[in-house]
Predicted model as a PDB file, atoms N, CA, C, CB and O in Angstrom, pLDDT in the B-factor column:
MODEL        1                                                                  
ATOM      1  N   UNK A   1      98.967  65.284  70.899  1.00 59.00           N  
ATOM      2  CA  UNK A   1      99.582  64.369  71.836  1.00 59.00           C  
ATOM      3  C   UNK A   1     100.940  63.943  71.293  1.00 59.00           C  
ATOM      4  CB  UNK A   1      98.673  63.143  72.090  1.00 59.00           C  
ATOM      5  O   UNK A   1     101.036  64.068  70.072  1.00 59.00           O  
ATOM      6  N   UNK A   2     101.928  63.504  71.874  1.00 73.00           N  
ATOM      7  CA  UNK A   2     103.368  63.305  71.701  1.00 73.00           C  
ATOM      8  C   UNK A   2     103.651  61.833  71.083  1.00 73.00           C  
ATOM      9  CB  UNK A   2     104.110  63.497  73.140  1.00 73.00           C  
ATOM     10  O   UNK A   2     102.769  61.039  71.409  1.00 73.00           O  
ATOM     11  N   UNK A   3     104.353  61.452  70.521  1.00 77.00           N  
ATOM     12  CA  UNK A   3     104.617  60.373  70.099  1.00 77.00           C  
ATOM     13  C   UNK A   3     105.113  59.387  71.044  1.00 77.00           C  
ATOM     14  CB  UNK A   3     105.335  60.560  69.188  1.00 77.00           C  
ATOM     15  O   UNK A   3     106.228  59.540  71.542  1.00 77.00           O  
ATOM     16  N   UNK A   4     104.234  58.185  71.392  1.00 69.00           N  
ATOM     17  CA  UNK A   4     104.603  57.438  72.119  1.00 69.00           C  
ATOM     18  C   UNK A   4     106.295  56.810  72.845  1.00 69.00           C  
ATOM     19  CB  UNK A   4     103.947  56.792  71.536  1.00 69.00           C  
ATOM     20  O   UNK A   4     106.390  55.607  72.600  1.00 69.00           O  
ATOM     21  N   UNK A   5     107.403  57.289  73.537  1.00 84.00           N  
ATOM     22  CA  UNK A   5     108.297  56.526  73.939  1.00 84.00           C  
ATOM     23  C   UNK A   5     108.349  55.180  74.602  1.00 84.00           C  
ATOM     24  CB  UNK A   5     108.757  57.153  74.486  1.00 84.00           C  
ATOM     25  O   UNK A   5     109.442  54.619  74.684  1.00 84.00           O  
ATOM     26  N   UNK A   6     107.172  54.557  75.124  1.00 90.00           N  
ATOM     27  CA  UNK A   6     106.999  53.547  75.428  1.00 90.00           C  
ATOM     28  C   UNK A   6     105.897  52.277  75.250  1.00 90.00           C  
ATOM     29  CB  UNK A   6     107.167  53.872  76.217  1.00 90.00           C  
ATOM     30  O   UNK A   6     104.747  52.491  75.636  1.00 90.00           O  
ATOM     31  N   UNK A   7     106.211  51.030  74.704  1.00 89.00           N  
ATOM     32  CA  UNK A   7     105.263  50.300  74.411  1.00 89.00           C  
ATOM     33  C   UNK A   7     104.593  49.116  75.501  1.00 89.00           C  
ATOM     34  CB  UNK A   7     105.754  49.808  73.287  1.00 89.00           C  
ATOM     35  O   UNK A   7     105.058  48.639  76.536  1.00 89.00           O  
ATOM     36  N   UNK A   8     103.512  48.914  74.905  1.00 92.00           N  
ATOM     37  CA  UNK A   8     103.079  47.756  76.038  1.00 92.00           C  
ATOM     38  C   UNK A   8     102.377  46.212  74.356  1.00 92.00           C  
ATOM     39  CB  UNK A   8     101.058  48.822  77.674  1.00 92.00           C  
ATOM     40  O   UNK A   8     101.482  46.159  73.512  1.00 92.00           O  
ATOM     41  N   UNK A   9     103.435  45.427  74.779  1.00 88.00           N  
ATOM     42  CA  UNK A   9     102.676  44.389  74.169  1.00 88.00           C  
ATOM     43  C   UNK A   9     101.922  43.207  75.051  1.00 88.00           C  
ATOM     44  CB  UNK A   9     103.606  43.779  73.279  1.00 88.00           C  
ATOM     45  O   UNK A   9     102.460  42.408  75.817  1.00 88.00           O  
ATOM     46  N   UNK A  10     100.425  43.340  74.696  1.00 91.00           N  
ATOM     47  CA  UNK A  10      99.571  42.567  75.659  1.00 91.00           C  
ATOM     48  C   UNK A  10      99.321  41.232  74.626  1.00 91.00           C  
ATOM     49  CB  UNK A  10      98.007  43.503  76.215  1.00 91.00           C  
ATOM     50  O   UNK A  10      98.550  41.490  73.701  1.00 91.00           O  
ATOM     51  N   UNK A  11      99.892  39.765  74.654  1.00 87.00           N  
ATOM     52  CA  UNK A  11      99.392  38.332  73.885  1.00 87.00           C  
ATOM     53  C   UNK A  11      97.972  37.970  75.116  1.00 87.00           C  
ATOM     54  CB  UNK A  11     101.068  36.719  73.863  1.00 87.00           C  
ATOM     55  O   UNK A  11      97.812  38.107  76.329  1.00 87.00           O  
ATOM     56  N   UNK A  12      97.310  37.552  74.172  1.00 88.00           N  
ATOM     57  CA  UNK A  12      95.877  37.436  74.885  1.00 88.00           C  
ATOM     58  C   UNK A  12      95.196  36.130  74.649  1.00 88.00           C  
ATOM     59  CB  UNK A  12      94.872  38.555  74.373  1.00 88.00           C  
ATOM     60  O   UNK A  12      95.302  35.993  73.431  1.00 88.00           O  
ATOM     61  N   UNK A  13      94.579  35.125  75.098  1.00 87.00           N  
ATOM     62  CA  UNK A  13      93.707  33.504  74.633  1.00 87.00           C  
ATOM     63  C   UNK A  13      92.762  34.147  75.426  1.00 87.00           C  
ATOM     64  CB  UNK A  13      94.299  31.576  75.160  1.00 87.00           C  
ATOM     65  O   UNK A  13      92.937  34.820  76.442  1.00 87.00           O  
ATOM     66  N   UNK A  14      91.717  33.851  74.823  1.00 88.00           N  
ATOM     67  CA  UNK A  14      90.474  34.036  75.640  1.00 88.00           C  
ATOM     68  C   UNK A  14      90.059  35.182  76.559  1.00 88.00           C  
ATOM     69  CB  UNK A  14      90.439  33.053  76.391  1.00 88.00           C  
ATOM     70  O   UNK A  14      89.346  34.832  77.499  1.00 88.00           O  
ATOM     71  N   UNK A  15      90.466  36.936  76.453  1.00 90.00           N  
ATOM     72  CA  UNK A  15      90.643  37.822  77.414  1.00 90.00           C  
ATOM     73  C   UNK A  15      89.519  38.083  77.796  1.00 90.00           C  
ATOM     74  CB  UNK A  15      91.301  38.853  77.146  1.00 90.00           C  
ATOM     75  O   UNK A  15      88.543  37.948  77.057  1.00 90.00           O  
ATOM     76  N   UNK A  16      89.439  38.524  79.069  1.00 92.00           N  
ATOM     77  CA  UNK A  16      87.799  39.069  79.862  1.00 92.00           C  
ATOM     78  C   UNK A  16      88.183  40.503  79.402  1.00 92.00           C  
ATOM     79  CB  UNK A  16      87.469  38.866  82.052  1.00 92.00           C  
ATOM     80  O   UNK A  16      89.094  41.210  79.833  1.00 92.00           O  
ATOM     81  N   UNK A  17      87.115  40.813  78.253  1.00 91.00           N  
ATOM     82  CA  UNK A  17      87.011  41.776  77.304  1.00 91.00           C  
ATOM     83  C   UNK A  17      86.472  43.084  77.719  1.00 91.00           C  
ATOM     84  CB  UNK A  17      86.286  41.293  76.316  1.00 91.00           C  
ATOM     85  O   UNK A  17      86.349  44.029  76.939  1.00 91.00           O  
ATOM     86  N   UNK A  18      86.057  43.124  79.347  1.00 93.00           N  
ATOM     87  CA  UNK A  18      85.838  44.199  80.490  1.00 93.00           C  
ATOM     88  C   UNK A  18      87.414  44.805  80.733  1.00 93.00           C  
ATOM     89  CB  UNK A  18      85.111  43.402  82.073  1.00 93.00           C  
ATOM     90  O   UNK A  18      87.894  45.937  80.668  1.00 93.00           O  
ATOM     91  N   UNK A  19      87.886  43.649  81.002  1.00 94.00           N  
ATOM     92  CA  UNK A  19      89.353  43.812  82.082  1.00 94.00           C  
ATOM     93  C   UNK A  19      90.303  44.185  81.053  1.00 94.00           C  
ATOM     94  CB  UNK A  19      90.005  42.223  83.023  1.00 94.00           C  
ATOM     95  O   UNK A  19      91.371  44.594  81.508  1.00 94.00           O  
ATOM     96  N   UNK A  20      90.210  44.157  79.827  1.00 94.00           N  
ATOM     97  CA  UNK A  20      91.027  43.765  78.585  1.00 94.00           C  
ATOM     98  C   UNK A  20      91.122  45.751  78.404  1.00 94.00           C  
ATOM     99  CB  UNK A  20      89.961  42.451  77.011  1.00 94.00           C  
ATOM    100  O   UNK A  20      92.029  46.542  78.663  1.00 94.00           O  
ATOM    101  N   UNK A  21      89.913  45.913  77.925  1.00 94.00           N  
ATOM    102  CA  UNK A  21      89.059  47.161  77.780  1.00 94.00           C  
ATOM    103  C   UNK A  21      90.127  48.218  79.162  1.00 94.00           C  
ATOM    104  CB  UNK A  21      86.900  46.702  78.253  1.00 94.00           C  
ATOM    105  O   UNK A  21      91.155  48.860  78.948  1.00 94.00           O  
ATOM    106  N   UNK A  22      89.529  48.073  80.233  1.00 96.00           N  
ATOM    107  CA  UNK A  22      90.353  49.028  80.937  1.00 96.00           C  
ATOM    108  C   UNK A  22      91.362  48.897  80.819  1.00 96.00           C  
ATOM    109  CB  UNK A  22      90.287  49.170  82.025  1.00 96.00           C  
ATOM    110  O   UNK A  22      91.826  50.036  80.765  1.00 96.00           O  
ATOM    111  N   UNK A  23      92.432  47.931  80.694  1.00 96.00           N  
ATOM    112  CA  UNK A  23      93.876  47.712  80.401  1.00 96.00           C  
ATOM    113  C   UNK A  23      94.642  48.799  79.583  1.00 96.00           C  
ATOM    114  CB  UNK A  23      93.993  46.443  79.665  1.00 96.00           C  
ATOM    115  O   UNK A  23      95.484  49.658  79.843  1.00 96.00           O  
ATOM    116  N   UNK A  24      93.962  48.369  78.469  1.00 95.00           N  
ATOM    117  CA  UNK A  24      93.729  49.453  77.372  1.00 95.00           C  
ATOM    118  C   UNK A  24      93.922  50.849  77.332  1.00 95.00           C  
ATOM    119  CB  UNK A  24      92.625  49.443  77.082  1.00 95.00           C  
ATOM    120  O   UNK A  24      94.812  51.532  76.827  1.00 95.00           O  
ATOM    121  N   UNK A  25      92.612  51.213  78.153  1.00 96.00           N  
ATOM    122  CA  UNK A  25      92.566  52.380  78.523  1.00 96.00           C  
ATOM    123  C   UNK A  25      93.208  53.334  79.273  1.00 96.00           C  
ATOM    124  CB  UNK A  25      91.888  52.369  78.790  1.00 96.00           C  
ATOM    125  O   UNK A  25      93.101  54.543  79.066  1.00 96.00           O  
ATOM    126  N   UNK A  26      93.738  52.934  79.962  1.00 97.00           N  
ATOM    127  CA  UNK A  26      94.605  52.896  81.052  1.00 97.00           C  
ATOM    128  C   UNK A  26      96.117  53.409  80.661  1.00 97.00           C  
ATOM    129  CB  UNK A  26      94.597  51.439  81.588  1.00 97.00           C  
ATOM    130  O   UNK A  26      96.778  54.367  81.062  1.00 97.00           O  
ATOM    131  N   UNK A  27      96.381  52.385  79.723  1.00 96.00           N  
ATOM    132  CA  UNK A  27      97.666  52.105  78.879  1.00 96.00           C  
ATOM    133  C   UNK A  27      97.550  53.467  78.416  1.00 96.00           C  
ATOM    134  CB  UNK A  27      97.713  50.806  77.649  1.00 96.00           C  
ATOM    135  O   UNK A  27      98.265  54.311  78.957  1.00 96.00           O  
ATOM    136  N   UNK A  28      96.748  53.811  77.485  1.00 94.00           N  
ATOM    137  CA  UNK A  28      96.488  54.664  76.265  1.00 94.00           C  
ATOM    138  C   UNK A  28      96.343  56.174  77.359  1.00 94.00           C  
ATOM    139  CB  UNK A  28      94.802  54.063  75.137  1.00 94.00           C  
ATOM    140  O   UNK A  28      96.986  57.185  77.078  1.00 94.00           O  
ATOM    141  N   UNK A  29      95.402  56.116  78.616  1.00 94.00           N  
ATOM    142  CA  UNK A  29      95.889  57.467  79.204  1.00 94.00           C  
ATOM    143  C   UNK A  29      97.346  58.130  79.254  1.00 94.00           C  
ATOM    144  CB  UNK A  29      95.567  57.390  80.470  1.00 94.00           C  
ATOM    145  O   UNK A  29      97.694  59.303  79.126  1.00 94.00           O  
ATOM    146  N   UNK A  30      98.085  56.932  79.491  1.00 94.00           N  
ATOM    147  CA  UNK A  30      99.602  57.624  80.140  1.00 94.00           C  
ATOM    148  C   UNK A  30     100.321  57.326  78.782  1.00 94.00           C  
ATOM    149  CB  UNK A  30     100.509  56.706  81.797  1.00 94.00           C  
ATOM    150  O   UNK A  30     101.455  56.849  78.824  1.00 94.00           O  
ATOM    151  N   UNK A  31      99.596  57.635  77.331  1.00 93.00           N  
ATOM    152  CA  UNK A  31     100.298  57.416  76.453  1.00 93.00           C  
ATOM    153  C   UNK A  31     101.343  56.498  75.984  1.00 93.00           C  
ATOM    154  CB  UNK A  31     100.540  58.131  76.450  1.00 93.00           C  
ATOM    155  O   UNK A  31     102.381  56.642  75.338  1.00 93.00           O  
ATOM    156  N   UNK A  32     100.740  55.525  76.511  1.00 94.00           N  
ATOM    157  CA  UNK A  32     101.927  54.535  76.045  1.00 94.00           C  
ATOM    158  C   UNK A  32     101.144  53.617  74.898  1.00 94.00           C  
ATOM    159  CB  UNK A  32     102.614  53.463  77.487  1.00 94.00           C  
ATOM    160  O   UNK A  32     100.045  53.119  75.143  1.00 94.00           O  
ATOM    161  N   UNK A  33     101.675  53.481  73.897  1.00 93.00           N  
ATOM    162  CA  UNK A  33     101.741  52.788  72.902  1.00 93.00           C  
ATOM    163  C   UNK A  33     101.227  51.165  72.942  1.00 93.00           C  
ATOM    164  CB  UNK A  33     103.014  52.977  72.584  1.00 93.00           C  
ATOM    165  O   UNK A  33     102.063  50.265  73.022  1.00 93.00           O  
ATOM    166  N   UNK A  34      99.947  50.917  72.888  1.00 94.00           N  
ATOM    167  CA  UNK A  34      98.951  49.638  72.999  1.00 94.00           C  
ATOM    168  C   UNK A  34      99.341  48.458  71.996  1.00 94.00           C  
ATOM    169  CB  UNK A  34      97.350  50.106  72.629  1.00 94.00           C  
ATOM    170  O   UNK A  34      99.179  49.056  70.932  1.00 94.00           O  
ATOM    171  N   UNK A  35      99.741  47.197  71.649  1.00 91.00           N  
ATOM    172  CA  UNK A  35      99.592  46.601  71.097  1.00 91.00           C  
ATOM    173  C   UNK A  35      99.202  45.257  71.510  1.00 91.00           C  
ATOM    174  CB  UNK A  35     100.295  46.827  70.580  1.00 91.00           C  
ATOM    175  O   UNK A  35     100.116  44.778  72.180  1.00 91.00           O  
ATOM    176  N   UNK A  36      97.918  44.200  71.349  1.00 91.00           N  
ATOM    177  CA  UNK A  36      97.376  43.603  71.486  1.00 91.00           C  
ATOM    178  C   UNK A  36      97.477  42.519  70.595  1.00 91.00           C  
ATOM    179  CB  UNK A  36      96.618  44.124  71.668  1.00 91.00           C  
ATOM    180  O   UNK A  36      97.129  42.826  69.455  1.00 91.00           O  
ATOM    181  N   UNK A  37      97.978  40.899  70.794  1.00 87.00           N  
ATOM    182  CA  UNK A  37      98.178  39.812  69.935  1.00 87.00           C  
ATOM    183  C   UNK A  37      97.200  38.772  70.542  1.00 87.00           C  
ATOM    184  CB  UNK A  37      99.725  39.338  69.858  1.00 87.00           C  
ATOM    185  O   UNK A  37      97.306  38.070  71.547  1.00 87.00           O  
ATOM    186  N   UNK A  38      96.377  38.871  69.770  1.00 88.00           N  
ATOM    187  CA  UNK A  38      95.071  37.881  70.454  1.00 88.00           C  
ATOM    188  C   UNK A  38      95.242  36.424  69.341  1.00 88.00           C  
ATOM    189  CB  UNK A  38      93.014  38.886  70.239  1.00 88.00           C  
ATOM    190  O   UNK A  38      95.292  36.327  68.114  1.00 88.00           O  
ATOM    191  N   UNK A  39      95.286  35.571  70.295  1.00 85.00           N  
ATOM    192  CA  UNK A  39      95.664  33.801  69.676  1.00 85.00           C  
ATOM    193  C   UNK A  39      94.136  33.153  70.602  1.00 85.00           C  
ATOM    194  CB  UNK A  39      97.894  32.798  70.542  1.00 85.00           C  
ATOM    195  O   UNK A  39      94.145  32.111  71.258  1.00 85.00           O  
ATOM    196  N   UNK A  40      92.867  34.114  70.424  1.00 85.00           N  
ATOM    197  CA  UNK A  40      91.907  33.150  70.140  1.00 85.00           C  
ATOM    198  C   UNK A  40      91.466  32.747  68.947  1.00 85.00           C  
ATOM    199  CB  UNK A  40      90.997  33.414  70.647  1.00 85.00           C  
ATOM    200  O   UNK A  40      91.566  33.403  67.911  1.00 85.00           O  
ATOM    201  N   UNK A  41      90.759  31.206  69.105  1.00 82.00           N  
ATOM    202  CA  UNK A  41      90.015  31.236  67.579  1.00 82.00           C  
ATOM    203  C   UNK A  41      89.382  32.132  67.290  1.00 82.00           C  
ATOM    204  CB  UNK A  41      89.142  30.330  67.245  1.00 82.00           C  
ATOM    205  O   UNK A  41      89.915  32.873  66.464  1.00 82.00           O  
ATOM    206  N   UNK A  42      88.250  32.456  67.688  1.00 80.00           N  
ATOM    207  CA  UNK A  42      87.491  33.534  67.468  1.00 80.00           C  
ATOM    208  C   UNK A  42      86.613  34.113  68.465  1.00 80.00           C  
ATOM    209  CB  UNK A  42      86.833  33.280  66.508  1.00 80.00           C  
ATOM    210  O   UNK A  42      85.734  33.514  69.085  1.00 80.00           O  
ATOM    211  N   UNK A  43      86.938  35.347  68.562  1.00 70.00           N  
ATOM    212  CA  UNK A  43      86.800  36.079  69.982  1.00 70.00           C  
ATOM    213  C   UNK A  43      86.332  37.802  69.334  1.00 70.00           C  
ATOM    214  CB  UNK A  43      88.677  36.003  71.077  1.00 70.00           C  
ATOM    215  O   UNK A  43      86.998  38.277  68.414  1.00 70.00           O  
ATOM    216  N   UNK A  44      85.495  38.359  69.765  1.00 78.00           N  
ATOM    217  CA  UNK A  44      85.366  39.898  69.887  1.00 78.00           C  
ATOM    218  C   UNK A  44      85.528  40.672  70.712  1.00 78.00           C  
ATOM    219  CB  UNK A  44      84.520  40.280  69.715  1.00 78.00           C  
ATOM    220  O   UNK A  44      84.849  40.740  71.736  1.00 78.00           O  
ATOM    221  N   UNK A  45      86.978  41.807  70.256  1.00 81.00           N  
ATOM    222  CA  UNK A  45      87.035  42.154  71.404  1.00 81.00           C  
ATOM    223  C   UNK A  45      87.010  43.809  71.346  1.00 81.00           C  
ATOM    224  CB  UNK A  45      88.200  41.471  72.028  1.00 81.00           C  
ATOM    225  O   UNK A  45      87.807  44.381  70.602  1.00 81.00           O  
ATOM    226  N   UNK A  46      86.167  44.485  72.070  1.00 83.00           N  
ATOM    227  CA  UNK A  46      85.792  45.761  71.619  1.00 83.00           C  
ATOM    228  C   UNK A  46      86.831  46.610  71.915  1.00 83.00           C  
ATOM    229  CB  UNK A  46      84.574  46.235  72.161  1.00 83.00           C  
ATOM    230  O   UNK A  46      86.831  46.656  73.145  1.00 83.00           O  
ATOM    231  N   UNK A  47      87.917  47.466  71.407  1.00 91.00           N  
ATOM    232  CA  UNK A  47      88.651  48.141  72.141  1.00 91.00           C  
ATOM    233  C   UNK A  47      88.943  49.650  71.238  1.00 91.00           C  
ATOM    234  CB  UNK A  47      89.910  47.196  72.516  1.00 91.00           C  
ATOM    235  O   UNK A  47      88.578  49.670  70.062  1.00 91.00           O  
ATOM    236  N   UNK A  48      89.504  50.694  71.743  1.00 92.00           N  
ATOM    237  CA  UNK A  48      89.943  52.049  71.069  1.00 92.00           C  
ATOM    238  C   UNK A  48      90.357  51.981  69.986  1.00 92.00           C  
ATOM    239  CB  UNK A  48      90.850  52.743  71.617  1.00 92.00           C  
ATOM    240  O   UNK A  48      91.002  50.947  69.812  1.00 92.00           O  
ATOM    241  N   UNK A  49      90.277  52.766  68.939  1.00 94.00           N  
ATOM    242  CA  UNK A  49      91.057  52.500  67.058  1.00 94.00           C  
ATOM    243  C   UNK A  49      92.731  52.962  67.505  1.00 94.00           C  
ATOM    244  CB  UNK A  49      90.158  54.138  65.278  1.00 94.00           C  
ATOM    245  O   UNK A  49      93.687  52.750  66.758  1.00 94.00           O  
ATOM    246  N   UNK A  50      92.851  53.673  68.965  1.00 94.00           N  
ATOM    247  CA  UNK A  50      94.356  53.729  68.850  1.00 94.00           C  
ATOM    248  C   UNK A  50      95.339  52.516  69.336  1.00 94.00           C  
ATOM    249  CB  UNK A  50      94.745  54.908  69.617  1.00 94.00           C  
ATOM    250  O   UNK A  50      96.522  52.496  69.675  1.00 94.00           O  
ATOM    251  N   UNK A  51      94.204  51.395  69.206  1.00 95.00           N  
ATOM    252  CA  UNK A  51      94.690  50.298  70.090  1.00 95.00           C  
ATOM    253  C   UNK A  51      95.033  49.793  68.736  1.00 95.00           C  
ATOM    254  CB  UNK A  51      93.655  49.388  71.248  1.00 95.00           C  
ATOM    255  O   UNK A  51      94.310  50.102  67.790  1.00 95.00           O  
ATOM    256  N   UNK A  52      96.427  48.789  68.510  1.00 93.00           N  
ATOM    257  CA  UNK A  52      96.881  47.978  67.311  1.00 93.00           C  
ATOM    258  C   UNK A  52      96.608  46.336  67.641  1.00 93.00           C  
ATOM    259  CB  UNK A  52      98.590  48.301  67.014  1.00 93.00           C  
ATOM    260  O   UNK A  52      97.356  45.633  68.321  1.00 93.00           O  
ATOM    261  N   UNK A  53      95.599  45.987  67.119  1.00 91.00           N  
ATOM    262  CA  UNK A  53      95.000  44.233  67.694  1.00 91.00           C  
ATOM    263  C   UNK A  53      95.267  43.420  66.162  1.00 91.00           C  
ATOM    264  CB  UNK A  53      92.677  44.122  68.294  1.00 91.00           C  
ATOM    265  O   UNK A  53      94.762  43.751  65.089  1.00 91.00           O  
ATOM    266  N   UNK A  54      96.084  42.418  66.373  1.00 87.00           N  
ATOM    267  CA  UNK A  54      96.660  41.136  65.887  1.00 87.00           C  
ATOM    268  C   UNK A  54      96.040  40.016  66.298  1.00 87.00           C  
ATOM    269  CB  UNK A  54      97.947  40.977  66.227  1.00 87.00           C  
ATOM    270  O   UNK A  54      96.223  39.390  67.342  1.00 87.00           O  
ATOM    271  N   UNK A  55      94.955  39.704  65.008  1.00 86.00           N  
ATOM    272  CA  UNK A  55      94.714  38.730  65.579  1.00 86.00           C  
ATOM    273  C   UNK A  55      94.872  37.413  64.576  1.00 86.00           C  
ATOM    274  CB  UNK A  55      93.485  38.976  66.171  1.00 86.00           C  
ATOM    275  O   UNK A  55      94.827  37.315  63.350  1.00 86.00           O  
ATOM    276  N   UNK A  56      95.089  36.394  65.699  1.00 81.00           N  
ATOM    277  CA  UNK A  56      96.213  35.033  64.726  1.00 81.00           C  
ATOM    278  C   UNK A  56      95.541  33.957  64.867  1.00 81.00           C  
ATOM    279  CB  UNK A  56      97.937  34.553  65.334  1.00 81.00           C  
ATOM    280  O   UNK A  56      95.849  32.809  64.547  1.00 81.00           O  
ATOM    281  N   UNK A  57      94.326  34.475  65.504  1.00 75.00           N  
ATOM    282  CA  UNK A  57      93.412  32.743  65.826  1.00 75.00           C  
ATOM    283  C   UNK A  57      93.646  31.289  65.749  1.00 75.00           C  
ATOM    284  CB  UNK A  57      92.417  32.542  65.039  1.00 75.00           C  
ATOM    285  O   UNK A  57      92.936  30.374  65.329  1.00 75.00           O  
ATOM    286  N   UNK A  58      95.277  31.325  66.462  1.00 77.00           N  
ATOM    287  CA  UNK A  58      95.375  29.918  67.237  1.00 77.00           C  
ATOM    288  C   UNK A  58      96.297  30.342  68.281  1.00 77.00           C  
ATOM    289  CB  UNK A  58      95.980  28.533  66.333  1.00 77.00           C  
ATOM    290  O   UNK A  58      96.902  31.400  68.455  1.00 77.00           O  
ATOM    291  N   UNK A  59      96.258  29.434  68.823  1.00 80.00           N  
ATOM    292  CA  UNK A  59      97.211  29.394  70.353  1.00 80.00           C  
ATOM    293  C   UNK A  59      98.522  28.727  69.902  1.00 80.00           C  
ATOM    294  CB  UNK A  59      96.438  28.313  71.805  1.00 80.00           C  
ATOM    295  O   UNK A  59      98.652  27.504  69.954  1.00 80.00           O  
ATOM    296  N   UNK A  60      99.603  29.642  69.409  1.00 74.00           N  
ATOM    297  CA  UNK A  60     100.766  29.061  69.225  1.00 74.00           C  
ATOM    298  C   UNK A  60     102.104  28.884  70.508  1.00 74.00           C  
ATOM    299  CB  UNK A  60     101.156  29.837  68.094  1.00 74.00           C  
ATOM    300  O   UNK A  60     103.224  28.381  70.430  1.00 74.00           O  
ATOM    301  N   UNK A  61     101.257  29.652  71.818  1.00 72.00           N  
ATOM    302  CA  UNK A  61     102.187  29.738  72.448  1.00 72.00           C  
ATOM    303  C   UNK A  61     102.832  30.953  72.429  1.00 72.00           C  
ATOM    304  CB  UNK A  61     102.813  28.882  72.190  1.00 72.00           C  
ATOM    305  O   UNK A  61     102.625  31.730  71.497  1.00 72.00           O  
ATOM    306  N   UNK A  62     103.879  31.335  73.680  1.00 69.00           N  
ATOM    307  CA  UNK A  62     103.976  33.218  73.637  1.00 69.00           C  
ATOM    308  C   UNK A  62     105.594  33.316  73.109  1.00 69.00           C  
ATOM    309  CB  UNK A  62     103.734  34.244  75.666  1.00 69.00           C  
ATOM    310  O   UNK A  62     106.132  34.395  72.861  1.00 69.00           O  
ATOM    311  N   UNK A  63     106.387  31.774  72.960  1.00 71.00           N  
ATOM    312  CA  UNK A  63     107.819  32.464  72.007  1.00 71.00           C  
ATOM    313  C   UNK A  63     107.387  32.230  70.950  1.00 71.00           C  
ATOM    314  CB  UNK A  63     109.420  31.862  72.058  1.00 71.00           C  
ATOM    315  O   UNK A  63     108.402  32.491  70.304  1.00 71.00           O  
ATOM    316  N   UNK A  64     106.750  31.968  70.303  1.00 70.00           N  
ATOM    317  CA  UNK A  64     105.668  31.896  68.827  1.00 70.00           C  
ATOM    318  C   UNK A  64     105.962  33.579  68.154  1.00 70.00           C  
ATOM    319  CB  UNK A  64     103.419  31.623  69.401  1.00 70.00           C  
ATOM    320  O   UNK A  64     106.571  33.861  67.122  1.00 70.00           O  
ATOM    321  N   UNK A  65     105.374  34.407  69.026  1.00 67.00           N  
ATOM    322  CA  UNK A  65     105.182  35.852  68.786  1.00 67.00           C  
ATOM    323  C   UNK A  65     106.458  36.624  68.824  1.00 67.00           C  
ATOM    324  CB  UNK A  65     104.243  36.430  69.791  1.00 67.00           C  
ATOM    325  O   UNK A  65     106.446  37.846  68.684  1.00 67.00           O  
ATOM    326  N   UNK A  66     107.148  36.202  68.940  1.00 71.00           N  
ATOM    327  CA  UNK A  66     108.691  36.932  68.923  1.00 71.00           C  
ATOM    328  C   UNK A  66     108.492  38.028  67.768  1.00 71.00           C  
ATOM    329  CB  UNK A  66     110.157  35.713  68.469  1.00 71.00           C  
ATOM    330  O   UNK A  66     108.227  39.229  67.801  1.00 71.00           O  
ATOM    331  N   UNK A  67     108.807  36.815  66.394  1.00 70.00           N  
ATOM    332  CA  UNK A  67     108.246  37.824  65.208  1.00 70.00           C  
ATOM    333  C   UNK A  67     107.666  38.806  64.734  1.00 70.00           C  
ATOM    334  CB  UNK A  67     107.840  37.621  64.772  1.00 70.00           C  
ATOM    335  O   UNK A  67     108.016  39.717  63.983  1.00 70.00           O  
ATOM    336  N   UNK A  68     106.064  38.342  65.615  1.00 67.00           N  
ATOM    337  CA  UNK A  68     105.495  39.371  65.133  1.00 67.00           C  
ATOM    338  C   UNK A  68     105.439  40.499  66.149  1.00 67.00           C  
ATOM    339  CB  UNK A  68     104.277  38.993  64.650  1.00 67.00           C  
ATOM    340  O   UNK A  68     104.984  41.554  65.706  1.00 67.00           O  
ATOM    341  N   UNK A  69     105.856  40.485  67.579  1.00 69.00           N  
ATOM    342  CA  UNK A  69     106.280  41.889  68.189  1.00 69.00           C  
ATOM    343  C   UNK A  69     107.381  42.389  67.722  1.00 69.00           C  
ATOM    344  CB  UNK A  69     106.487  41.909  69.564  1.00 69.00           C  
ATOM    345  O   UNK A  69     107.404  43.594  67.973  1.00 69.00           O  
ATOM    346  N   UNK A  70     108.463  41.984  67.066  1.00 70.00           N  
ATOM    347  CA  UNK A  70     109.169  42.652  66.174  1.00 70.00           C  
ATOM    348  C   UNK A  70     108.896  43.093  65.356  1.00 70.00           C  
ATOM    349  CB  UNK A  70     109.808  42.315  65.821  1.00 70.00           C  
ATOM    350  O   UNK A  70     109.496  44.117  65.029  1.00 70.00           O  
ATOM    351  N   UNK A  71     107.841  42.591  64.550  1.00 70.00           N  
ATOM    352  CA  UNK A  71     107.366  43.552  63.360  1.00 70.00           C  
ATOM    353  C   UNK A  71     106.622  44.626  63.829  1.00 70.00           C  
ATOM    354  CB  UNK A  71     106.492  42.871  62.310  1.00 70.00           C  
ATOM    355  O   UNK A  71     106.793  45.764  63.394  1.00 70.00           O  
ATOM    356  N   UNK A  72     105.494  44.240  65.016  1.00 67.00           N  
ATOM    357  CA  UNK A  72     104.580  45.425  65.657  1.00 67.00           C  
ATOM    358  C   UNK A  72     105.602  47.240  65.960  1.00 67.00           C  
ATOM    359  CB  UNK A  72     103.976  44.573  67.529  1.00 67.00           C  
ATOM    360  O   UNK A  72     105.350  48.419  65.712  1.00 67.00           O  
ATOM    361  N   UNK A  73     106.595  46.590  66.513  1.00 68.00           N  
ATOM    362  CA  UNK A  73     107.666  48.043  66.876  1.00 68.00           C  
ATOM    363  C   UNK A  73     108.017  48.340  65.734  1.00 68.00           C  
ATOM    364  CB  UNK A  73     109.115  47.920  67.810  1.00 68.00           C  
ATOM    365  O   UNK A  73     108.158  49.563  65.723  1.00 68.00           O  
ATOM    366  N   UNK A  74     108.247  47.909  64.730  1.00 68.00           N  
ATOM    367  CA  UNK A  74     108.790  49.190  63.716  1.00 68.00           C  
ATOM    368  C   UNK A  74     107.855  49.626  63.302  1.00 68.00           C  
ATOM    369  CB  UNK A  74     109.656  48.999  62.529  1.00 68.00           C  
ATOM    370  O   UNK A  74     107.910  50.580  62.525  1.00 68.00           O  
TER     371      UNK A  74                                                      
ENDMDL                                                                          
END                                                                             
């Protein structure tokens, strides 16, 4: 498979881990590059090993994450 040209960053509190799951999947068919920043306390969330999940267990809010989707792309 080709190296991803396009990313999807999904920040998540509390995700319905069905809906989360196909998102995912979905994403990852048309090859696009998954990254997932979950700011629950503590949450399980089952998803693909090509999926990249961050998890920061608090709710800092979504310009909080600036940082770390900058770090996620390189």
């Amino acid at each position: 498979m080709n190296k991803p040209s396009i990313f999807s960053i999904i920040i998540t509190y509390h995700p319905n881990n069905n809906t989360l799951l196909k998102l995912a999947k979905a994403l990852l068919g048309q090859n696009i590059k998954t990254i997932i920043i979950d700011n629950t306390e503590e949450s399980y969330i089952d998803l693909p090993p090509e999926v990249d999940l961050i998890r920061l267990q608090e709710n800092k809010g979504i310009a909080t994450y600036r940082k770390e989707i900058s770090q996620a792309l390189q």
